[in-house]
ZAMAR-326643 format. One line per 10 residues: number of its first residue (from 1); their letters; for each residue x, y, z of N, C-alpha, C, O, CB. Coordinates in steps of 0.2 Angstrom, whole numbers, plus 5000, padded with zeros to 4 digits. Glycine has a CB too. Example, Ala and Ser with C-alpha at 12.3 -4.5 7.8 and 13.67 -1.06 7.14 Angstrom:
2
1 = as = 5066/4972/5039/5062/4978/5039/5066/4984/5039/5071/4983/5042/5057/4978/5045 | 5064/4989/5035/5068/4995/5036/5064/5000/5039/5067/5006/5040/5070/4997/5029
This chain:
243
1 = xxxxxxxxxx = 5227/4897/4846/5223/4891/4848/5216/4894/4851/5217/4898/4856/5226/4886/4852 | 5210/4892/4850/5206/4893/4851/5202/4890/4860/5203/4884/4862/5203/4892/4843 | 5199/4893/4864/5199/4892/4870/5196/4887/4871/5192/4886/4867/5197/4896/4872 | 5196/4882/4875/5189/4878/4877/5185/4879/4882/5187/4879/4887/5189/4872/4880 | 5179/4880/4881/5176/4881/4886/5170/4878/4888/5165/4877/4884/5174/4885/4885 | 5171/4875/4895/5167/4871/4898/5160/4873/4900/5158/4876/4904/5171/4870/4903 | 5154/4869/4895/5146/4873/4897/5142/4868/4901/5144/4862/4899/5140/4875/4890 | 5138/4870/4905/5133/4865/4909/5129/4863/4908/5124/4866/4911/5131/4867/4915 | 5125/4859/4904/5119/4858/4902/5112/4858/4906/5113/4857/4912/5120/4853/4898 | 5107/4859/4903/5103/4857/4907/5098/4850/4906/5098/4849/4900/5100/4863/4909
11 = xxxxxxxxxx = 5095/4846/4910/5095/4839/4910/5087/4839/4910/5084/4843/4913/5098/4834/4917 | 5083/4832/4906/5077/4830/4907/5078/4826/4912/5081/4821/4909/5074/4826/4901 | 5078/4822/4919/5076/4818/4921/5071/4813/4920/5072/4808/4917/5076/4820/4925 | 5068/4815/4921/5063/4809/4916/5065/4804/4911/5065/4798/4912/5059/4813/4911 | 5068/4808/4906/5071/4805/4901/5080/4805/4901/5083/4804/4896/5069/4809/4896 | 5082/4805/4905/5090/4806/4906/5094/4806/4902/5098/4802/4900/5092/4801/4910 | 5092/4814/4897/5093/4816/4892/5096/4824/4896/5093/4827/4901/5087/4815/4886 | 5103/4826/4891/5106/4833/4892/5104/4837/4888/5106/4835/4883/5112/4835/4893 | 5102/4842/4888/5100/4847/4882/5103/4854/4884/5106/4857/4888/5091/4848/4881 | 5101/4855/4879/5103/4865/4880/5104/4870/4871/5105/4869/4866/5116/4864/4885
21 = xxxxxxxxxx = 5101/4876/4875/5099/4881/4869/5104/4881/4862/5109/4883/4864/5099/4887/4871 | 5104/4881/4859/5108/4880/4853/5112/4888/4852/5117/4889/4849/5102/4878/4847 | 5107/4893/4854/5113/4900/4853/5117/4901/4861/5120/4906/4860/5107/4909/4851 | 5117/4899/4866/5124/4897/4869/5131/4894/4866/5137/4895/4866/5122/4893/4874 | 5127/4889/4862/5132/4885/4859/5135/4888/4853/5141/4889/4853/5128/4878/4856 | 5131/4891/4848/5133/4898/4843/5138/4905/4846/5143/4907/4844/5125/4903/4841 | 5134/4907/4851/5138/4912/4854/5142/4912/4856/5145/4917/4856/5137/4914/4858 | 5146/4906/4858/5151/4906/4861/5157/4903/4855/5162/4905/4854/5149/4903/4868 | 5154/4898/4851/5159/4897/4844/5162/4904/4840/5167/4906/4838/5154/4893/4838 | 5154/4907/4840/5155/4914/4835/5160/4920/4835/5162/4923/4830/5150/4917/4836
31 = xxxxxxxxxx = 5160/4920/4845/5166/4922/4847/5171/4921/4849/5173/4924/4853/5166/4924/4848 | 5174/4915/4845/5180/4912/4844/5180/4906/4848/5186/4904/4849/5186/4917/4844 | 5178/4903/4851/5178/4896/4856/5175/4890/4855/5170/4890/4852/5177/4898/4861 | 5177/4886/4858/5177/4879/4857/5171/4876/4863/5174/4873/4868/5185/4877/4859 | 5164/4875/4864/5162/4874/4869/5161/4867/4868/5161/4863/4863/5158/4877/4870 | 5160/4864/4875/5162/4856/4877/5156/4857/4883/5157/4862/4887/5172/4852/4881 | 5150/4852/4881/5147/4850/4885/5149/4845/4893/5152/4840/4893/5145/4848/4882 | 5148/4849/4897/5151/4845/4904/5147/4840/4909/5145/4842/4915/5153/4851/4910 | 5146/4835/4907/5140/4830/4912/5140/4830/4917/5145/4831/4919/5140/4824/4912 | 5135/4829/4922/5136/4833/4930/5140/4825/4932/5139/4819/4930/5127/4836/4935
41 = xxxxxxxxxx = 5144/4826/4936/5149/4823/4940/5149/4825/4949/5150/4831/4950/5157/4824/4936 | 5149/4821/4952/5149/4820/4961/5156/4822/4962/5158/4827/4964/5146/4813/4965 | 5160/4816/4960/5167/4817/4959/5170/4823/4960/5169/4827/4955/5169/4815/4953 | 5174/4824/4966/5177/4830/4965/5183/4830/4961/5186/4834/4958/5179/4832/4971 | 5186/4822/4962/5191/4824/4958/5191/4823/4950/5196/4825/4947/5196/4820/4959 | 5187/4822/4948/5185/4823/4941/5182/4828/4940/5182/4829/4934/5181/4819/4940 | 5178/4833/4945/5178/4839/4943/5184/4846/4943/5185/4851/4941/5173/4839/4947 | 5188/4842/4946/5195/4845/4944/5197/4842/4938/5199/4847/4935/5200/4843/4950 | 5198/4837/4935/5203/4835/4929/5198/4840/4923/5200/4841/4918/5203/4824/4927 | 5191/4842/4926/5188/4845/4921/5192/4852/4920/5195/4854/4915/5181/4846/4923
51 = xxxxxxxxxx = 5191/4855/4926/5193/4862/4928/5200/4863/4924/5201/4868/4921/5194/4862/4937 | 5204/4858/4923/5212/4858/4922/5210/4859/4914/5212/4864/4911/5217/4850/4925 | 5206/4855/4912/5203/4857/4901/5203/4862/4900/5206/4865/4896/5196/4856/4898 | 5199/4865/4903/5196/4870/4901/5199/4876/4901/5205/4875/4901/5191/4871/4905 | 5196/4883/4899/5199/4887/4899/5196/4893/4903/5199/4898/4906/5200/4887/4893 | 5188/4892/4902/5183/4897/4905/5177/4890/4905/5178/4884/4904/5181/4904/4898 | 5170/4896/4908/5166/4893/4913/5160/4894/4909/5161/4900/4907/5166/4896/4920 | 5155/4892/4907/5150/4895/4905/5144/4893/4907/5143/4888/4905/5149/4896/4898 | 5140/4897/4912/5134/4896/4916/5127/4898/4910/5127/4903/4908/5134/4901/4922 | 5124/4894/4909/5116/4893/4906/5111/4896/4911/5113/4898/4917/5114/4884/4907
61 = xxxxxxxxxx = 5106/4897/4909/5101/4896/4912/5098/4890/4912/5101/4886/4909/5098/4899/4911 | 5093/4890/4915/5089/4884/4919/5083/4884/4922/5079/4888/4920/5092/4883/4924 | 5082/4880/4926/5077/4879/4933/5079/4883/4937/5084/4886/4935/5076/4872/4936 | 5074/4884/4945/5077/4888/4949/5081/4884/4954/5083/4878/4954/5071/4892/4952 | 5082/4889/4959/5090/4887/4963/5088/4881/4970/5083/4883/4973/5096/4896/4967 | 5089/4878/4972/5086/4874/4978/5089/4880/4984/5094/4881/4986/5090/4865/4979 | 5084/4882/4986/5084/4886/4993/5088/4884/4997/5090/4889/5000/5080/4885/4997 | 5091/4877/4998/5093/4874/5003/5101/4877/5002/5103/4879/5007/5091/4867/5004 | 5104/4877/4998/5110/4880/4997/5113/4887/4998/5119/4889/4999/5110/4879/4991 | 5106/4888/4998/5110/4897/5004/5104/4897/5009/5102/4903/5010/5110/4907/4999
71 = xxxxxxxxxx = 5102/4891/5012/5100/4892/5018/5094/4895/5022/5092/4898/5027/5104/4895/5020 | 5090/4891/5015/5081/4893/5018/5078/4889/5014/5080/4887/5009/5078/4902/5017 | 5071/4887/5016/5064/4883/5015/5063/4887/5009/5063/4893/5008/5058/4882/5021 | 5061/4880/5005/5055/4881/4999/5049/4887/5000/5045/4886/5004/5051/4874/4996 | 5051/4894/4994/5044/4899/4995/5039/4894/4991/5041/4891/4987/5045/4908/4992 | 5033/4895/4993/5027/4891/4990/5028/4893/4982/5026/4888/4979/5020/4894/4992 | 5031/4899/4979/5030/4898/4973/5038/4897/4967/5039/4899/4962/5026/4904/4973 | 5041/4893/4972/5047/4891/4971/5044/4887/4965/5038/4886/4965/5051/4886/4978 | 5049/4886/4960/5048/4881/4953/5052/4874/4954/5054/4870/4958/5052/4886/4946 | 5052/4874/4947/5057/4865/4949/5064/4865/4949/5067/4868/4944/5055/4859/4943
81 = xxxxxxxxxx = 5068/4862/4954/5075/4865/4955/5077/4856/4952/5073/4851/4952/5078/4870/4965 | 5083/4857/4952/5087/4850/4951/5094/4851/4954/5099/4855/4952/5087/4847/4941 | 5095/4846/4961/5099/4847/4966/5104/4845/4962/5109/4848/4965/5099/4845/4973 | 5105/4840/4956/5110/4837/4956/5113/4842/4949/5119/4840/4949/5109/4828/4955 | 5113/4846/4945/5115/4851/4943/5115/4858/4948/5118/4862/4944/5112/4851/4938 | 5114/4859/4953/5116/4865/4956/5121/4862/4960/5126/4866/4961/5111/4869/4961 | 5121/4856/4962/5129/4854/4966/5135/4857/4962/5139/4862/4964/5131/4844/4965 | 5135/4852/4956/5139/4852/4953/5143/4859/4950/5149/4860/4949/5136/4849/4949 | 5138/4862/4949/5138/4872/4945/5141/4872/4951/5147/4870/4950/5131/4878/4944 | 5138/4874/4957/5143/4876/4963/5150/4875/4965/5154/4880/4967/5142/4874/4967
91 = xxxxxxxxxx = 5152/4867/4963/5157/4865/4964/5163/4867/4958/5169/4867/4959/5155/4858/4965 | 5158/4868/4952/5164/4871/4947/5165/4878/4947/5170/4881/4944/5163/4869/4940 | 5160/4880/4951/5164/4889/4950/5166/4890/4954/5169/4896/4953/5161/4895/4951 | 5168/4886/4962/5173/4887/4967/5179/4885/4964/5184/4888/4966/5171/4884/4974 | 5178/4879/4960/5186/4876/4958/5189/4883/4950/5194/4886/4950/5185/4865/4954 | 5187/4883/4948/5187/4887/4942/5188/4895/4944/5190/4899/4940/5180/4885/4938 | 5186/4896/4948/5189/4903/4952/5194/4902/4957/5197/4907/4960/5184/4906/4956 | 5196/4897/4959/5202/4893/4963/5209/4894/4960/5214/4895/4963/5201/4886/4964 | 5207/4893/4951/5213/4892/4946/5210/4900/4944/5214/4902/4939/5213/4883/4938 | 5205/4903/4945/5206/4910/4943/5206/4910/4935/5209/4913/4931/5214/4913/4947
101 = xxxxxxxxxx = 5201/4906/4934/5201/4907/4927/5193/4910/4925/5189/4912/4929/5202/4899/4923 | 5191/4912/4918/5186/4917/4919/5179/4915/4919/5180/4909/4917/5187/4922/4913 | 5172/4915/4921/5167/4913/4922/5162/4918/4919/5162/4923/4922/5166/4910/4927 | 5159/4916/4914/5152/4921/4914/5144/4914/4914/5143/4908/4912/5152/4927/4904 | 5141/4920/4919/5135/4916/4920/5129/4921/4916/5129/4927/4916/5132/4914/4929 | 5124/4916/4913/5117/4919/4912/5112/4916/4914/5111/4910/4915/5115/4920/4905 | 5108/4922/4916/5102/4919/4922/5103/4914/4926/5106/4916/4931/5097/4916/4919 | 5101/4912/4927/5102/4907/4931/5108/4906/4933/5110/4904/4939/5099/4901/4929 | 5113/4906/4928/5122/4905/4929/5125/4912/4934/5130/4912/4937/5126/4906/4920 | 5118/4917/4933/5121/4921/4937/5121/4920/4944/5124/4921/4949/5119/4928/4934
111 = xxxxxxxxxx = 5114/4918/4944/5113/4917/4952/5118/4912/4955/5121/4912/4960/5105/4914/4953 | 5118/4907/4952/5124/4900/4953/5130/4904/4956/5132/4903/4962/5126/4895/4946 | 5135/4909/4952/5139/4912/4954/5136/4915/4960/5141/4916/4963/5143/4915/4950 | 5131/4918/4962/5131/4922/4970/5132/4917/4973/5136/4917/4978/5124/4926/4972 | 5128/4911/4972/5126/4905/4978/5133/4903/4980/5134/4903/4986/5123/4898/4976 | 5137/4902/4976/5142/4896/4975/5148/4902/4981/5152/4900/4985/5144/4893/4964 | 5147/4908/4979/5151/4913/4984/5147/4914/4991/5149/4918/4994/5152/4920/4980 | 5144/4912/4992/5139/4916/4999/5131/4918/4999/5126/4917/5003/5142/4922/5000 | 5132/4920/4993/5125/4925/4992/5119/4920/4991/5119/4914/4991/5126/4929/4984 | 5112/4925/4990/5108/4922/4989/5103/4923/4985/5104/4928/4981/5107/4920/4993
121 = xxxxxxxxxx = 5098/4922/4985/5093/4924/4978/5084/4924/4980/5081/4919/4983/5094/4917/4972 | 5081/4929/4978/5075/4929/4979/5072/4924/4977/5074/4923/4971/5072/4934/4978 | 5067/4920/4981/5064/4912/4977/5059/4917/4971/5061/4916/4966/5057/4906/4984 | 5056/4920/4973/5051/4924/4970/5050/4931/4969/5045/4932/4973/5046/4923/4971 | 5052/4935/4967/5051/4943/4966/5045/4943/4966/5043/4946/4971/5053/4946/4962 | 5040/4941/4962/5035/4947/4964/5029/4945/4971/5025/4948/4974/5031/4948/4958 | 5032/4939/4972/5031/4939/4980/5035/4941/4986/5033/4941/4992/5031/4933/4982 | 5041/4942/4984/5045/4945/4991/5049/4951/4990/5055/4952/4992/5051/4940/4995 | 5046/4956/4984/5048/4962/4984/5044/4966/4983/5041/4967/4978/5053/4962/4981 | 5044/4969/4989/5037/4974/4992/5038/4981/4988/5041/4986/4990/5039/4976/5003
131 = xxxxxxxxxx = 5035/4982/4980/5035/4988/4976/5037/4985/4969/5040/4980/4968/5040/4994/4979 | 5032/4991/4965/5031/4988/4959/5037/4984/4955/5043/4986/4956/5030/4993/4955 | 5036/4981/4951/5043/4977/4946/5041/4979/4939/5035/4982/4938/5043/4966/4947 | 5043/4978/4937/5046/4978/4929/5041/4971/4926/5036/4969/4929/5058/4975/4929 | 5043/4968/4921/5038/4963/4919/5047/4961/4918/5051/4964/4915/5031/4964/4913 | 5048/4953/4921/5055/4951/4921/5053/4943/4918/5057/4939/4919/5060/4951/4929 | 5049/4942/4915/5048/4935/4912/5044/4938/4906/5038/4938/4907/5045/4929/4916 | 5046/4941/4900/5042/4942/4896/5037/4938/4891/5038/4932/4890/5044/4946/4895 | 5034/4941/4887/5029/4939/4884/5031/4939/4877/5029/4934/4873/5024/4944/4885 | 5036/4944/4876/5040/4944/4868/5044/4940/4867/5047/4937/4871/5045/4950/4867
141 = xxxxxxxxxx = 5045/4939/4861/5053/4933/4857/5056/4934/4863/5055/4939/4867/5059/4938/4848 | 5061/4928/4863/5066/4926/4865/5072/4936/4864/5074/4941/4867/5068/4918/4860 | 5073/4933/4859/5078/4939/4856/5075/4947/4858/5079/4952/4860/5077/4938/4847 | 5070/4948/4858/5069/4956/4859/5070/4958/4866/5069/4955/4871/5062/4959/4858 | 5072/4963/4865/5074/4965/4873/5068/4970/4875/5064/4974/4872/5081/4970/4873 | 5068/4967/4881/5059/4971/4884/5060/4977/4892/5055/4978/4895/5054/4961/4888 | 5067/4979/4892/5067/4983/4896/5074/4986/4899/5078/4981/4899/5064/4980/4900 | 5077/4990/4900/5081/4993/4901/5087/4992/4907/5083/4991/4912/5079/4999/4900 | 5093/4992/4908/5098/4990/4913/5103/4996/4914/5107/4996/4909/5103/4984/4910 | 5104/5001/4919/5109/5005/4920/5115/5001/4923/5115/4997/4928/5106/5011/4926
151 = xxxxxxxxxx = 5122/5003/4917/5127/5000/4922/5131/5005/4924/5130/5011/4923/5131/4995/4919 | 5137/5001/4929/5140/5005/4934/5145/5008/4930/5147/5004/4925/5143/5002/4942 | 5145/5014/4931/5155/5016/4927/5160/5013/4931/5162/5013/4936/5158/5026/4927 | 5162/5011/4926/5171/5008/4928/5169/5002/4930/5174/4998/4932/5176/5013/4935 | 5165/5001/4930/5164/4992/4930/5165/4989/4924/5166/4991/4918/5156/4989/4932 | 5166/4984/4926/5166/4977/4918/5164/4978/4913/5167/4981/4908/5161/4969/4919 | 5157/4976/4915/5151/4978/4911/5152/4985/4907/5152/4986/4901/5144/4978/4916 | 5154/4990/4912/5154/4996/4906/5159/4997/4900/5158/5000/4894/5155/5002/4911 | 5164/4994/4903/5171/4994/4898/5169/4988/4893/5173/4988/4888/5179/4991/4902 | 5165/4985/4895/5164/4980/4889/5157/4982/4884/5158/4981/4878/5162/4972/4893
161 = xxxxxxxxxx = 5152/4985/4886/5148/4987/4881/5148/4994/4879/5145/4995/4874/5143/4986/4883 | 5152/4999/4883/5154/5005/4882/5148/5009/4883/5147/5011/4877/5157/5005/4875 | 5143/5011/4887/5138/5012/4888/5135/5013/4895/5136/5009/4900/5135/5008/4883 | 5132/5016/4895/5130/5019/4904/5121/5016/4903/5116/5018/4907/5131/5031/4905 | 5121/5013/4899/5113/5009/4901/5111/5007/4891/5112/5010/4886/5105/5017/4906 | 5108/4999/4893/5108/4995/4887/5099/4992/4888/5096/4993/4893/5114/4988/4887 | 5098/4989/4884/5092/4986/4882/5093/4978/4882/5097/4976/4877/5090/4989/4876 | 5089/4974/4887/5089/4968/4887/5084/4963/4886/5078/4965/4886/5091/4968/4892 | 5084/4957/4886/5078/4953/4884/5078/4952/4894/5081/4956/4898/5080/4943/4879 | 5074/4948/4896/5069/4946/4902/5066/4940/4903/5060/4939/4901/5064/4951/4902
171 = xxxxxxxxxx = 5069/4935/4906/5067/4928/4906/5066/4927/4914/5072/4925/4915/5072/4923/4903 | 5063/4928/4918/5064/4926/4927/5061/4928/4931/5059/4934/4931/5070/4928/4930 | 5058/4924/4935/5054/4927/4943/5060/4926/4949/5060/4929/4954/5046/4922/4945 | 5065/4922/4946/5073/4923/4955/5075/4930/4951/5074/4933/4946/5083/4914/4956 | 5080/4931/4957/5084/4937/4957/5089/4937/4961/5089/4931/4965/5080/4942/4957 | 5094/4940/4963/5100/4941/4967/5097/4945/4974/5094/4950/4973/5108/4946/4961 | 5098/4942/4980/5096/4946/4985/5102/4949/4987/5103/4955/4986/5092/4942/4989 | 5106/4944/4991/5112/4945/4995/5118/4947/4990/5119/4944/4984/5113/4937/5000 | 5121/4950/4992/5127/4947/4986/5132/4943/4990/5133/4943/4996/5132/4953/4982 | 5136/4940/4984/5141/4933/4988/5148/4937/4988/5150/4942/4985/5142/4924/4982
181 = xxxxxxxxxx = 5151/4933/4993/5158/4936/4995/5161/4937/4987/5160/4934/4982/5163/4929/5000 | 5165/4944/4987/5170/4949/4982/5164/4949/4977/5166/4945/4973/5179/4945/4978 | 5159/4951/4975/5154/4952/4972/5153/4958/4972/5153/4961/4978/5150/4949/4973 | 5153/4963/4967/5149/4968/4965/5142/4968/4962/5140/4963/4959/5152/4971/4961 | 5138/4972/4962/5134/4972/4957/5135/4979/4953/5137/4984/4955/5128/4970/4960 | 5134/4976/4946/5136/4982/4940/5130/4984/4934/5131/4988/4930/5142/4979/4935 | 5123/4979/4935/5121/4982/4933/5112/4981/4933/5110/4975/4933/5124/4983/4927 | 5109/4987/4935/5102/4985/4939/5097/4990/4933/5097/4994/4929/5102/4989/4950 | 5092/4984/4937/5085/4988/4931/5082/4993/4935/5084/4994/4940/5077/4982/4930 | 5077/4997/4931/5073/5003/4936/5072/5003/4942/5075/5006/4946/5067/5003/4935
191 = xxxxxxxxxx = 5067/4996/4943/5063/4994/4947/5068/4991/4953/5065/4988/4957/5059/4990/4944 | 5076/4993/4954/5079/4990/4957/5084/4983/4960/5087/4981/4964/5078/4992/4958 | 5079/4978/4952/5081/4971/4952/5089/4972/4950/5091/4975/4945/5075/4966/4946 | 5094/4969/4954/5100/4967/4950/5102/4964/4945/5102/4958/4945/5102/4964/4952 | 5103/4969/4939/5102/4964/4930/5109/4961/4932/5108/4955/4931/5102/4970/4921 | 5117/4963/4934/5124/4959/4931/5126/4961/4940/5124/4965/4945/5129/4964/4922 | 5131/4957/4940/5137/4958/4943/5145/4955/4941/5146/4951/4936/5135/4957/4951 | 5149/4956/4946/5155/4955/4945/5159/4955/4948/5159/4960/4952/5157/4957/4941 | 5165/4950/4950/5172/4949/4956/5177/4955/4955/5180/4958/4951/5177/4941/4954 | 5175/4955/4960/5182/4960/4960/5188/4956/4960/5191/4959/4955/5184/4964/4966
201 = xxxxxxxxxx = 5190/4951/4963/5195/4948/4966/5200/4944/4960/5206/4943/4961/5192/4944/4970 | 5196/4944/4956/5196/4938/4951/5198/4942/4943/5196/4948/4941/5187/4932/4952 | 5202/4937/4938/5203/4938/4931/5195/4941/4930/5194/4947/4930/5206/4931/4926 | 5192/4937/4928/5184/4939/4924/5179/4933/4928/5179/4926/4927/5185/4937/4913 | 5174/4939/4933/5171/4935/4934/5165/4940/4932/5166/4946/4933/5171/4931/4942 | 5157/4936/4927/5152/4942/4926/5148/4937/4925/5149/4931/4923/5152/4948/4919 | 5142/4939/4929/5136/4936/4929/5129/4941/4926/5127/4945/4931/5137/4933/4935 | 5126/4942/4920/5120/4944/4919/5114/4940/4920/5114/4934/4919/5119/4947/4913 | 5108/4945/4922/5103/4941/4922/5096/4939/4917/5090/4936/4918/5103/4942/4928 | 5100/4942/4912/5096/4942/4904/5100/4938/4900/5106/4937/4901/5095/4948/4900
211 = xxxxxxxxxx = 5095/4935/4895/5099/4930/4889/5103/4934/4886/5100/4938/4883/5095/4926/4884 | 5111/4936/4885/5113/4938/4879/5113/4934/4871/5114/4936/4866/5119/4939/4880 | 5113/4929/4874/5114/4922/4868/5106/4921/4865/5107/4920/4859/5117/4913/4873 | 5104/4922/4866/5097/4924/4862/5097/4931/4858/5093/4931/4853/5090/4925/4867 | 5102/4935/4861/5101/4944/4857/5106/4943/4853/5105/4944/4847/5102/4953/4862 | 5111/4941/4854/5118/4940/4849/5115/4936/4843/5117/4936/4838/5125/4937/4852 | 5111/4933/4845/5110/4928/4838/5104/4931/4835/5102/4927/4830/5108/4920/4838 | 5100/4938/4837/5098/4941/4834/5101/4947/4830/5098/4951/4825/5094/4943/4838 | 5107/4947/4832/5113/4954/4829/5114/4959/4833/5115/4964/4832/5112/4958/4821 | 5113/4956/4841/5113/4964/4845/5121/4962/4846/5124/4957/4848/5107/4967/4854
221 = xxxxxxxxxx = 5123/4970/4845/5131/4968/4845/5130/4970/4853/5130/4964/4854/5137/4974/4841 | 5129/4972/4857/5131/4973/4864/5131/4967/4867/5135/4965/4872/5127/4978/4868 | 5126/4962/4865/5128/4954/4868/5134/4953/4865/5139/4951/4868/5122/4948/4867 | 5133/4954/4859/5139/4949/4855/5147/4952/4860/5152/4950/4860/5140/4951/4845 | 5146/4956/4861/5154/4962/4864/5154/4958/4871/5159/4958/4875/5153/4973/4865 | 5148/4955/4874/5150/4952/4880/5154/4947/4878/5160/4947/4879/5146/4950/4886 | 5150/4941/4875/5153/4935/4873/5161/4936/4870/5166/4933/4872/5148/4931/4866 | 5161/4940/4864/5170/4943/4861/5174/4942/4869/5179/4938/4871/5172/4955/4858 | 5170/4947/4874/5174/4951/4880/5177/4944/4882/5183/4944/4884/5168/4957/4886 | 5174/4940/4883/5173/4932/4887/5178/4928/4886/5182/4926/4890/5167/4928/4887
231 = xxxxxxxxxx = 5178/4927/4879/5181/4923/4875/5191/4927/4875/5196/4924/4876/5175/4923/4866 | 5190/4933/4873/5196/4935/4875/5200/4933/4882/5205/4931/4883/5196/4941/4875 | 5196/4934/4885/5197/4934/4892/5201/4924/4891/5207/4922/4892/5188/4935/4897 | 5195/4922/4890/5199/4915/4890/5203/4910/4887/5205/4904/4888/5195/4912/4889 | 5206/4916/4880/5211/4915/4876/5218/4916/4880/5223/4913/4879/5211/4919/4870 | 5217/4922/4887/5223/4925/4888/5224/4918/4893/5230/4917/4895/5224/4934/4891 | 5220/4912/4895/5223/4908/4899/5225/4901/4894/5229/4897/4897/5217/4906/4906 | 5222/4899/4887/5225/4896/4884/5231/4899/4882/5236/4896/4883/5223/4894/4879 | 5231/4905/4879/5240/4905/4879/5244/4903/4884/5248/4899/4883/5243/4911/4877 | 5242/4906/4890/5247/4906/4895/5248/4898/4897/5253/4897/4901/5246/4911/4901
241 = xxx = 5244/4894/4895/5245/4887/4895/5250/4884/4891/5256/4881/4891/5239/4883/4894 | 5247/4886/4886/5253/4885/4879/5260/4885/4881/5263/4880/4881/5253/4892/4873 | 5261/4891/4884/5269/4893/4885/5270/4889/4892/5276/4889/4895/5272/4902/4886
């Protein structure tokens, strides 16, 4: 039986319309799973009956993160955050790691997993990181990858792409400052921005901070081997429901 996996969309206010990229929605079919849009809910206990569906977690990118959640004032060059989807993310990766089931975030999903553990996030790199950067919102296709990631051996990440450093796309001015409780980090750019990390503690917890779901639907297999990696991961908790 194929997994379900629970994704967060992200919202027009304006229009109080949910949208969300179409190769998240690909990527994660492609590699064998069932994704289900999750509407943001206050309700904790409804955010539990969610949690119990599901099988795995799948973090989006987005807007940036509201400050106030790890405990500091808007930097001036803070972007537009939407509190009522960072609640909610938060609330499902503490529950959803509670049942110890698996989560991968991108971009912004990655940061959500620091927050939602402790951690916290630069409002603005190239305002509060004193030495050259990388160019981390690029100028290129979605799909191309615009800069290079060293990962850790014997992390996640390494056993999953098989490789001591990859080529990624680049969408972002936040980044991972603090790391959140049982957090590693596994895989960092030149310039010393944090590209991925990962739970120790936990079945499968990975968060990158490049799109893979834009490069897999370009044919890069190393995204596609995270999405497989994920989706396995998430099968081993439908079966064990099954039985």
């Amino acid at each position: 039986m194929s997994p379900i996996i629970g994704v967060v969309p992200s919202i027009d206010e304006d229009k109080g319309q949910y949208f969300i990229n179409e190769d998240n929605v690909k990527s994660l079919s492609e590699a064998g799973g069932i994704p289900i849009l999750l509407p943001y809910f206050k309700n904790e206990s409804t955010a539990d009956e969610l949690v119990e569906r599901i099988d795995g977690l799948y973090l989006t990118g987005g807007n940036d993160i509201n400050p106030f959640l790890f405990g500091e004032e808007p930097h001036q060059k803070l972007g537009v955050v939407n509190q009522q989807r960072d609640e909610f993310e938060m609330i499902l990766v503490q529950k959803v790691l509670q049942k110890n089931k698996p989560v991968l975030g991108v971009c912004k999903g990655c940061q959500i997993i620091n927050v939602a553990l402790g951690g916290s996030v630069y409002q603005d790199i190239y305002d509060q990181i004193d030495s050259t950067l990388l160019q981390h919102h690029q100028q290129a296709y979605d799909g191309y990858p615009s800069h290079f990631v060293h990962v850790t051996e014997e992390s996640l990440l390494s056993k999953i792409v098989g490789s001591s450093e990859i080529k990624v796309n680049s969408r972002h001015h936040q980044a991972i400052k603090r790391l959140g409780n049982s957090l590693v980090q596994s895989g960092t750019a030149n310039d010393g921005i944090i590209e991925a990390i990962e739970g120790k503690d936990y079945r499968y917890v990975l968060g990158v901070q490049w799109h893979p779901e834009n490069m897999a639907m370009q044919g890069d297999d190393t995204s596609k081997k995270i999405f497989d990696s994920f989706i396995e991961a998430c099968s081993g908790i439908s079966s064990e429901a099954k039985n």
